[in-house]
C-alpha beads as a LAMMPS data file, in Angstrom:
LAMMPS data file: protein, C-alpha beads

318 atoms
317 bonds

1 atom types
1 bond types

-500.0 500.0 xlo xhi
-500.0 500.0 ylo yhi
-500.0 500.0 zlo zhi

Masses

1 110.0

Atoms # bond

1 1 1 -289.783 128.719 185.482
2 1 1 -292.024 127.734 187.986
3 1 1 -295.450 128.577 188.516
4 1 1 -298.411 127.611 189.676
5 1 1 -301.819 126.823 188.124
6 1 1 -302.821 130.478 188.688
7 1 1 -299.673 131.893 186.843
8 1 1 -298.358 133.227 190.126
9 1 1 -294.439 132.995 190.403
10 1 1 -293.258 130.968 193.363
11 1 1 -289.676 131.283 192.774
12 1 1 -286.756 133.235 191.533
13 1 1 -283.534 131.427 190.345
14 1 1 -280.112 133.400 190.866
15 1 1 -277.789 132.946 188.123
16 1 1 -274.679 134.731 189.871
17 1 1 -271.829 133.755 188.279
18 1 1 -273.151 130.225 187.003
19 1 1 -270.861 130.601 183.763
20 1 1 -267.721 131.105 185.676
21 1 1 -267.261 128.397 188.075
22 1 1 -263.594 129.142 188.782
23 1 1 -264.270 132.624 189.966
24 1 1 -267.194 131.497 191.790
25 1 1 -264.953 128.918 193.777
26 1 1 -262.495 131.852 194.691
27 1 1 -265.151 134.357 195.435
28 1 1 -266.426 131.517 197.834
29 1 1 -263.283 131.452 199.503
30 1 1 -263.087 135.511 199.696
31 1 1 -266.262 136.029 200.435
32 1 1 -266.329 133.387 203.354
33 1 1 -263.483 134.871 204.991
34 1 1 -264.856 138.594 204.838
35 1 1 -267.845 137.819 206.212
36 1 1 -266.202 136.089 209.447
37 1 1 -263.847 139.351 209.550
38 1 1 -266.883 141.314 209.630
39 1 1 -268.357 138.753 212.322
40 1 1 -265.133 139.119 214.065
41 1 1 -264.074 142.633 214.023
42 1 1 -267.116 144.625 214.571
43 1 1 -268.234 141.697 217.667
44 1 1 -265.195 142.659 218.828
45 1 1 -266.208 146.374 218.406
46 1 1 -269.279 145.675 220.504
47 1 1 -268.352 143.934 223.293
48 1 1 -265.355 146.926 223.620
49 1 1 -268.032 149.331 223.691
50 1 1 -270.202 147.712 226.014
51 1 1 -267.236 146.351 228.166
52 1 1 -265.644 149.981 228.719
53 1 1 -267.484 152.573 230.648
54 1 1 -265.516 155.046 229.442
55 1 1 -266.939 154.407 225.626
56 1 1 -270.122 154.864 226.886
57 1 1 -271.072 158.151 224.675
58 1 1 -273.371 159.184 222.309
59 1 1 -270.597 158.535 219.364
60 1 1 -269.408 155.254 220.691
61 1 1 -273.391 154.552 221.159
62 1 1 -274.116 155.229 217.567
63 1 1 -270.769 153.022 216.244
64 1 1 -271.960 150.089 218.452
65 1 1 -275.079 150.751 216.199
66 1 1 -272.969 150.541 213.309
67 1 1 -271.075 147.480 214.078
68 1 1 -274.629 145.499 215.097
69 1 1 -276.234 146.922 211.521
70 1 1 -273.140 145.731 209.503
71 1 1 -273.310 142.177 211.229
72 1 1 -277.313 141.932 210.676
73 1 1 -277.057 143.736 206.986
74 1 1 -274.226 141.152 205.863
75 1 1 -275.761 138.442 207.588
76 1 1 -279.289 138.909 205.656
77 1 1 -277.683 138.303 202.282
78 1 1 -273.956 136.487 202.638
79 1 1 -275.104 133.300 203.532
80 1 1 -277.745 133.115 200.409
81 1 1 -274.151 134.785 198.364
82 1 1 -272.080 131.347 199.875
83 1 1 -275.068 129.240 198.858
84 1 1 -275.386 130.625 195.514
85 1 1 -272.023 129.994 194.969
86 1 1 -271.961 126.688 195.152
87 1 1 -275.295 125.662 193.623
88 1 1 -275.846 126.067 189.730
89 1 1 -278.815 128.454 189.716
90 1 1 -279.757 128.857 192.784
91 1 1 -283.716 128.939 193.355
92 1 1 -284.900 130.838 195.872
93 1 1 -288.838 130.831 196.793
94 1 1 -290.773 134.113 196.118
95 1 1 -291.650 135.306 199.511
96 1 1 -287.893 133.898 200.830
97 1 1 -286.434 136.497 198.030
98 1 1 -288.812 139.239 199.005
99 1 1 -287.961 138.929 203.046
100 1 1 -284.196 138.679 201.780
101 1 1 -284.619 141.568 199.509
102 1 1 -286.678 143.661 202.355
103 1 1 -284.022 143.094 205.035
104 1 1 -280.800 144.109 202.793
105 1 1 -282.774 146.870 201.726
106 1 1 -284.056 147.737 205.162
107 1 1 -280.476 147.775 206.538
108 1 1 -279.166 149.763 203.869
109 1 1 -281.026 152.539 204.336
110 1 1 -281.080 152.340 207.440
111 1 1 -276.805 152.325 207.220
112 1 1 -277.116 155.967 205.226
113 1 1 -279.481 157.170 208.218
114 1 1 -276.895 156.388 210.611
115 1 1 -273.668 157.548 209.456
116 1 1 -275.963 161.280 208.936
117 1 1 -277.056 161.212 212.802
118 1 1 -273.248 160.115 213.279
119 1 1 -272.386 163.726 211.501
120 1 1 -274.724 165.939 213.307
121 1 1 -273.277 164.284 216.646
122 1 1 -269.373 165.003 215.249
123 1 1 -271.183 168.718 214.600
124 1 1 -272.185 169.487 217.969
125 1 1 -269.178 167.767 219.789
126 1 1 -266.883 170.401 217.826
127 1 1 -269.026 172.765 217.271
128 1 1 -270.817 173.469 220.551
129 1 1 -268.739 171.463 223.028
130 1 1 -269.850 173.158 226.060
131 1 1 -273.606 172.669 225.457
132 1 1 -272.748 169.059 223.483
133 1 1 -273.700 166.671 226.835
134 1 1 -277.239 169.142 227.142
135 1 1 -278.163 168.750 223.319
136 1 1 -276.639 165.053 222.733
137 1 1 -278.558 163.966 225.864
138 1 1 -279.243 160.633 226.475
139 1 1 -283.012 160.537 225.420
140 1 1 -281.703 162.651 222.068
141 1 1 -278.985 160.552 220.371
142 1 1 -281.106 157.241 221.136
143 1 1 -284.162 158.663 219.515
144 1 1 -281.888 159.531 216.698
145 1 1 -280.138 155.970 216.757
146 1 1 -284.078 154.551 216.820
147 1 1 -284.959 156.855 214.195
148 1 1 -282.858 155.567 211.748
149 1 1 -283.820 151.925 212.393
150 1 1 -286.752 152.937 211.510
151 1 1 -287.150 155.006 208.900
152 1 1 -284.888 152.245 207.509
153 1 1 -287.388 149.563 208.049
154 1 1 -290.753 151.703 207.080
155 1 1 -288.760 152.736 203.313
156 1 1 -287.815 148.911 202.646
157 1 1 -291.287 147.590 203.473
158 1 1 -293.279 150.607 201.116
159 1 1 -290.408 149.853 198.132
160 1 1 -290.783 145.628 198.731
161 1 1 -294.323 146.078 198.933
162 1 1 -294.410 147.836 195.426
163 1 1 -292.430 145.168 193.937
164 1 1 -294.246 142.451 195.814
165 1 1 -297.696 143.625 193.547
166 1 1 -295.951 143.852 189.903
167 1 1 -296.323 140.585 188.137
168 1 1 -293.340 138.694 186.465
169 1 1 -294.586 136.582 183.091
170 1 1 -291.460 135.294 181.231
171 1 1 -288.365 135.767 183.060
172 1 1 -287.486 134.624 186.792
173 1 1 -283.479 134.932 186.441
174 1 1 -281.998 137.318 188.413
175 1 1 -278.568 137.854 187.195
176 1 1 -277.229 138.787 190.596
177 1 1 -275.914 137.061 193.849
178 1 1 -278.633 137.986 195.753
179 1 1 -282.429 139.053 195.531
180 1 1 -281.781 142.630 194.716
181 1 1 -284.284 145.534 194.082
182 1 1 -282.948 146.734 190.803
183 1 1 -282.422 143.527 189.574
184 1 1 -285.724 141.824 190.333
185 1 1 -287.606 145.286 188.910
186 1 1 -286.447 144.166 185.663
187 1 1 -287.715 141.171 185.237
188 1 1 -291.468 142.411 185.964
189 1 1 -293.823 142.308 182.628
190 1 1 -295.598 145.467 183.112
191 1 1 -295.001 148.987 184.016
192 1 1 -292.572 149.647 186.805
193 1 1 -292.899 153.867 186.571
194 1 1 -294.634 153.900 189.937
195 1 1 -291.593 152.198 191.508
196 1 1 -288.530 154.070 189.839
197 1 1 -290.731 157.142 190.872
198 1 1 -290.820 155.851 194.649
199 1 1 -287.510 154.697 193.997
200 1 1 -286.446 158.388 193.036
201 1 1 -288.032 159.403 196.091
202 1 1 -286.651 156.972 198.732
203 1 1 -283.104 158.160 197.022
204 1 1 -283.574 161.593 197.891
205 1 1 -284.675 160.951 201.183
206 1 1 -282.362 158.568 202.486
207 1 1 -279.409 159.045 200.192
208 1 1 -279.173 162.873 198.874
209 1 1 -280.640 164.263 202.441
210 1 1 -278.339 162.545 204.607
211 1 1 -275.296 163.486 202.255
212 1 1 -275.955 166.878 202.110
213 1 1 -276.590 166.637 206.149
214 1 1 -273.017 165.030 206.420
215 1 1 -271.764 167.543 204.088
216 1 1 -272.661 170.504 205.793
217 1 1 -272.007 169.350 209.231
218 1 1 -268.022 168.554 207.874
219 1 1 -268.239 172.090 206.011
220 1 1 -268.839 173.829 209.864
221 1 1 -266.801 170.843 211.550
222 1 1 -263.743 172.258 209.261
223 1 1 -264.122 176.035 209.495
224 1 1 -264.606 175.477 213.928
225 1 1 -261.219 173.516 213.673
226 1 1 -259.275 176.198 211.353
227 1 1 -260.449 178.409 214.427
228 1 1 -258.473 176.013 216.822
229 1 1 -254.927 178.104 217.766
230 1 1 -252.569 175.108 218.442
231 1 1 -251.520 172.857 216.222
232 1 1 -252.078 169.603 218.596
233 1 1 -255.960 170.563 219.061
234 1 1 -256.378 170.678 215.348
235 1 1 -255.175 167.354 214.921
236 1 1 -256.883 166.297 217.784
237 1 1 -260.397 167.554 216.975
238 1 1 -259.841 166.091 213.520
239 1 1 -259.177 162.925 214.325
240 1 1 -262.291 162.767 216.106
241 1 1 -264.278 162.690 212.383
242 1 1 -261.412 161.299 210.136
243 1 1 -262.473 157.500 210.785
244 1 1 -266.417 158.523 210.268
245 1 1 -265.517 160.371 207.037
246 1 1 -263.404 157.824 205.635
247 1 1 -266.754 154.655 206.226
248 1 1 -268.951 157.811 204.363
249 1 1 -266.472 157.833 201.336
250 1 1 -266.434 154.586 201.201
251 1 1 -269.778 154.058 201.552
252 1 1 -271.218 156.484 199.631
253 1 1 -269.047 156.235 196.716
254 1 1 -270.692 152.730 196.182
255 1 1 -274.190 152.417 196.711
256 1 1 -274.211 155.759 194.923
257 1 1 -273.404 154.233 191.712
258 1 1 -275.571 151.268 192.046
259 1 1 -279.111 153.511 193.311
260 1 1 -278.863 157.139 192.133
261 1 1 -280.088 156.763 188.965
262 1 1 -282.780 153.998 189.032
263 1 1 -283.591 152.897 184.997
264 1 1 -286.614 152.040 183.513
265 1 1 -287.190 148.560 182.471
266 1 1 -286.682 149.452 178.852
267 1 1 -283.160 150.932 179.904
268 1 1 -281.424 147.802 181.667
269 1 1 -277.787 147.003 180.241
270 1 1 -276.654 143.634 179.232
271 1 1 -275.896 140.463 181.212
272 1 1 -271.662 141.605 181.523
273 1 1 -273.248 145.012 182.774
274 1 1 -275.643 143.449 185.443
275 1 1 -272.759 140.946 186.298
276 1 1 -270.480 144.126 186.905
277 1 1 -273.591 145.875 189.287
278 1 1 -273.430 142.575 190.807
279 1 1 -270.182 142.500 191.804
280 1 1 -270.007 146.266 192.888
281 1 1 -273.073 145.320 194.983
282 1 1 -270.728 142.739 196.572
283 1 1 -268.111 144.982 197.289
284 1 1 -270.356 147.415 199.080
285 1 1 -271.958 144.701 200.351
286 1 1 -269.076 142.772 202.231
287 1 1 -266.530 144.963 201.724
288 1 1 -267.176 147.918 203.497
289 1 1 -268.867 146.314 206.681
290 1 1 -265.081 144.423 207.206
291 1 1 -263.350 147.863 206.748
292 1 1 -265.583 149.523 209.446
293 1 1 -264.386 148.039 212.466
294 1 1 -260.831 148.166 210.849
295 1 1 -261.044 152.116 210.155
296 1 1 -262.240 152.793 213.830
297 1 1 -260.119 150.886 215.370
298 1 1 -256.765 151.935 213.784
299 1 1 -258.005 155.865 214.084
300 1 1 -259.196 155.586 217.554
301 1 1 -257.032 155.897 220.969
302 1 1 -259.759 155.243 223.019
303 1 1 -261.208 152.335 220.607
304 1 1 -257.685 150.803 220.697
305 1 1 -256.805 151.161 224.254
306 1 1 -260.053 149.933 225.428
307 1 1 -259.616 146.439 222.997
308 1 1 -256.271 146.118 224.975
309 1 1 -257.377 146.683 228.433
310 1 1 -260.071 144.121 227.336
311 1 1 -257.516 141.721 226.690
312 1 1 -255.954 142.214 229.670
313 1 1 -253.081 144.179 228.492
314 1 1 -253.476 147.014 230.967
315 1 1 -249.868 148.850 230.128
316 1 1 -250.683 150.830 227.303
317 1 1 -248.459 153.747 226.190
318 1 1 -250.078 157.219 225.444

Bonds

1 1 1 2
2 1 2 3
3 1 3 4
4 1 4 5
5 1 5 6
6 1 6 7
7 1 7 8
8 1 8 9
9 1 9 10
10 1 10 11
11 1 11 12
12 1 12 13
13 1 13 14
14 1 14 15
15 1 15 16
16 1 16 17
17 1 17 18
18 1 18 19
19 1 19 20
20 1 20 21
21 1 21 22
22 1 22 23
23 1 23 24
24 1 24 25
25 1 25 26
26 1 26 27
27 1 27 28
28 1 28 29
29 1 29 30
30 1 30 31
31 1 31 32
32 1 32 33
33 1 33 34
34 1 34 35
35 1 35 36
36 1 36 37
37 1 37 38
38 1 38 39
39 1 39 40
40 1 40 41
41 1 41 42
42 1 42 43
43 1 43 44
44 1 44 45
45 1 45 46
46 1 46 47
47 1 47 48
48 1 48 49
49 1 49 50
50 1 50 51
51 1 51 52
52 1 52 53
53 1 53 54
54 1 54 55
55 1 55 56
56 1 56 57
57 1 57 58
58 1 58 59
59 1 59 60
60 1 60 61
61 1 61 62
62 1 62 63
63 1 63 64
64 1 64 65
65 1 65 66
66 1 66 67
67 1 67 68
68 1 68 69
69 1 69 70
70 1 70 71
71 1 71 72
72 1 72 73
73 1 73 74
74 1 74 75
75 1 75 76
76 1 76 77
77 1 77 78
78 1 78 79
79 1 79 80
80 1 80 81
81 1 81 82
82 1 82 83
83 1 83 84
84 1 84 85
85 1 85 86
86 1 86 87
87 1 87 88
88 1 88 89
89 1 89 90
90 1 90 91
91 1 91 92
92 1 92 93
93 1 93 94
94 1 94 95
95 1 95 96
96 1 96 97
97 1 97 98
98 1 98 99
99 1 99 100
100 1 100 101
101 1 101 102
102 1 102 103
103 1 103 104
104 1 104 105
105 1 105 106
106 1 106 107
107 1 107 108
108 1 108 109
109 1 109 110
110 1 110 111
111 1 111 112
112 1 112 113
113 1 113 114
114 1 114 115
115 1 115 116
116 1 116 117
117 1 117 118
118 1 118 119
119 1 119 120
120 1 120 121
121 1 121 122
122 1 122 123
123 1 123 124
124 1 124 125
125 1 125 126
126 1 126 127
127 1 127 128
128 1 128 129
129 1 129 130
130 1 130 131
131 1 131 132
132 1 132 133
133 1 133 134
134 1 134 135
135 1 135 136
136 1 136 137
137 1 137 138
138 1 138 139
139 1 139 140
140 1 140 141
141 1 141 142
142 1 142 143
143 1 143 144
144 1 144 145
145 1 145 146
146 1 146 147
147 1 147 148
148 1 148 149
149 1 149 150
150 1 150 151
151 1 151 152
152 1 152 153
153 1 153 154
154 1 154 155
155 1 155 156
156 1 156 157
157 1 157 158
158 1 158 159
159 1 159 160
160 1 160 161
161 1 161 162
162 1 162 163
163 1 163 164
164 1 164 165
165 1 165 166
166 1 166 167
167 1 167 168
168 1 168 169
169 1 169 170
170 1 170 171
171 1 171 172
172 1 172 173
173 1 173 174
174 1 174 175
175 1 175 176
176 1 176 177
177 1 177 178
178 1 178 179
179 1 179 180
180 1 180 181
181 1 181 182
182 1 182 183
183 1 183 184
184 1 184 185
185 1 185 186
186 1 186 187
187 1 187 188
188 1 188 189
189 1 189 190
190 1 190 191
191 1 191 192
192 1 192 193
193 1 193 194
194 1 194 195
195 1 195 196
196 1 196 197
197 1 197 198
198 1 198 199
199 1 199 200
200 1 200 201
201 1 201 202
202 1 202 203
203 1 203 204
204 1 204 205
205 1 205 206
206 1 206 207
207 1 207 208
208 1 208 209
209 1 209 210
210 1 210 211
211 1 211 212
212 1 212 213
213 1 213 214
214 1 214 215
215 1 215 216
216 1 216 217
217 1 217 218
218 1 218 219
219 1 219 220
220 1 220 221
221 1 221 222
222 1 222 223
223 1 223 224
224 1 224 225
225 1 225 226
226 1 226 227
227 1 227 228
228 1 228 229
229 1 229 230
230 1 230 231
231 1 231 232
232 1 232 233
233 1 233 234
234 1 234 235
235 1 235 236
236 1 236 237
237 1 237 238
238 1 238 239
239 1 239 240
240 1 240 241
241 1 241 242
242 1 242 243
243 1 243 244
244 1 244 245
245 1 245 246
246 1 246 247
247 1 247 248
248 1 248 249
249 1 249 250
250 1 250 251
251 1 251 252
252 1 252 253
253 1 253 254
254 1 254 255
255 1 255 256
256 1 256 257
257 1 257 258
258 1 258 259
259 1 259 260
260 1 260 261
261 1 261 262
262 1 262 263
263 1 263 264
264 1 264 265
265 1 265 266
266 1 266 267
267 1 267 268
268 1 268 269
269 1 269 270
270 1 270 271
271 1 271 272
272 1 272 273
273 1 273 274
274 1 274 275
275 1 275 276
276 1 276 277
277 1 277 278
278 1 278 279
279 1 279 280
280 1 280 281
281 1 281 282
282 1 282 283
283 1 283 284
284 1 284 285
285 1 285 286
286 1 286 287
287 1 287 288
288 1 288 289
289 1 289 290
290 1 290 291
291 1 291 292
292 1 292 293
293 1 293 294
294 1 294 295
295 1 295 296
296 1 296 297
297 1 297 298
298 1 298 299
299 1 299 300
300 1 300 301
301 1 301 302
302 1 302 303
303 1 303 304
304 1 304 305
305 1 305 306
306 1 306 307
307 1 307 308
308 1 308 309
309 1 309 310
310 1 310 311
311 1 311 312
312 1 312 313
313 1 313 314
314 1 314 315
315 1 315 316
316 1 316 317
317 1 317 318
């Protein structure tokens, strides 16, 4: 471990998958390829959004959001995942781990404030459609779409800043691809209740209240469309949400299981469990950011109509 003469750290090594060279060669391979699908599809996502006039709304505004957050949240840790991969213990400088860690973090929070401002504009466009273009004005849903950036990059500087100030004595593996929060909390030789507490905190904030947001705003969005006589409008006005509900799921599901429960130091799980956290942290990670652009644009007329008129395929069928 390296330290200087002062016994301050000045590095962090990332064991990863060191002991399993074979799968680290094929998760090279995978992971490589994901991450220029998520390049790929949600550019393309982008530059339809910007490109069509027609797209330019408040919920296209806040998926072009989307697509730019999953491109800058997978680029702030893939390329140190592809690195790690192919280097034996990868060392990575303190402060370089603490930026990394601060911008992953900083996006992923920022991701859960999105899709809930993505909700409340689903709400009003079924809910209130009449007075949606008034309330979702301009000024409004770019506020919100700010709002979240923010908030996203305020939480990740207070939580980074925490960890930043603990010291770290005899350990500097992280048994993880990347420099993640949890993982880098338990290697710290002191008392780390202050930052599960503010850990606990920043979950309920920017996990639990955005859920329960989403959650109410689909519990209205369902009982408005019941209301809806024919058949056809029912589908219509619910395949306005399906593609958002689906990325929340999906979401959700993961990063709910890796930061709902934070654990004391004392509590942490053996290397095969942090290698499993790891590698759910991956698929959250990587995974959902590809199936984004993919879920959109299979469950969206206007999404896949305006790709095609992009490509200069201007016949396309109703």
């Amino acid at each position: 471990m390296e330290r200087t003469n002062d016994s301050i750290l000045t590095e962090f090594v990332l064991a990863g998958l060191s002991a399993h060279p074979k799968l680290q060669t094929v998760l090279f391979v995978l992971v490589l390829w994901m991450y220029l699908m998520i390049l790929l599809g949600n550019g393309v996502i982008i530059s339809v959004i910007i490109y069509d006039s027609h797209l330019h709304t408040p919920m296209y505004f806040f998926l072009c959001n989307l697509s730019f957050l999953d491109i800058c949240y997978t680029s702030s840790s893939v390329p140190l995942i592809l690195d790690s991969f192919l280097t034996v213990r990868k060392r990575v400088s303190f402060s370089g781990c603490m930026v990394q860690m601060l911008l992953s973090f900083a996006m992923g929070t920022t991701e859960c404030m999105l899709l809930g401002v993505m909700a409340l504009d689903r709400y009003v466009a079924i809910c209130y459609p009449l007075r949606y273009p008034v309330i979702m004005s301009k000024g409004a849903y770019m506020l919100m779409a700010a709002g979240s950036w923010v908030s996203g990059l305020v939480d990740s500087v207070v939580q980074t800043s925490l960890a930043m100030q603990l010291p770290f004595c005899a350990n500097n593996v992280i048994n993880h691809f990347v420099c993640e929060i949890l993982a880098i909390l338990k290697l710290a030789c002191a008392d780390i209740s202050i930052n599960v507490i503010s850990m606990a905190g920043s979950n309920l904030i920017f996990l639990v209240i955005p859920l329960l947001v989403i959650s109410l705003s689909y519990i209205f969005i369902v009982a408005a469309i019941l209301k809806i006589p024919s058949t056809e409008g029912k589908r219509k006005a619910f395949s306005t949400c399906s593609a958002h509900l689906i990325v929340v799921i999906i979401f959700y599901g993961t990063i709910f299981f890796m930061y709902a429960k934070p654990k004391s130091k004392e509590s942490v799980g053996t290397d095969n469990q942090d290698i499993t956290g790891a590698l759910i942290s991956l698929f959250y990670g990587v995974m959902t950011p590809m199936l984004n652009p993919l879920i959109y644009s299979l469950r969206n007329k206007d999404v896949k109509a305006a790709v095609k008129n992009m490509l200069g395929r201007k016949n396309v069928s109703d």
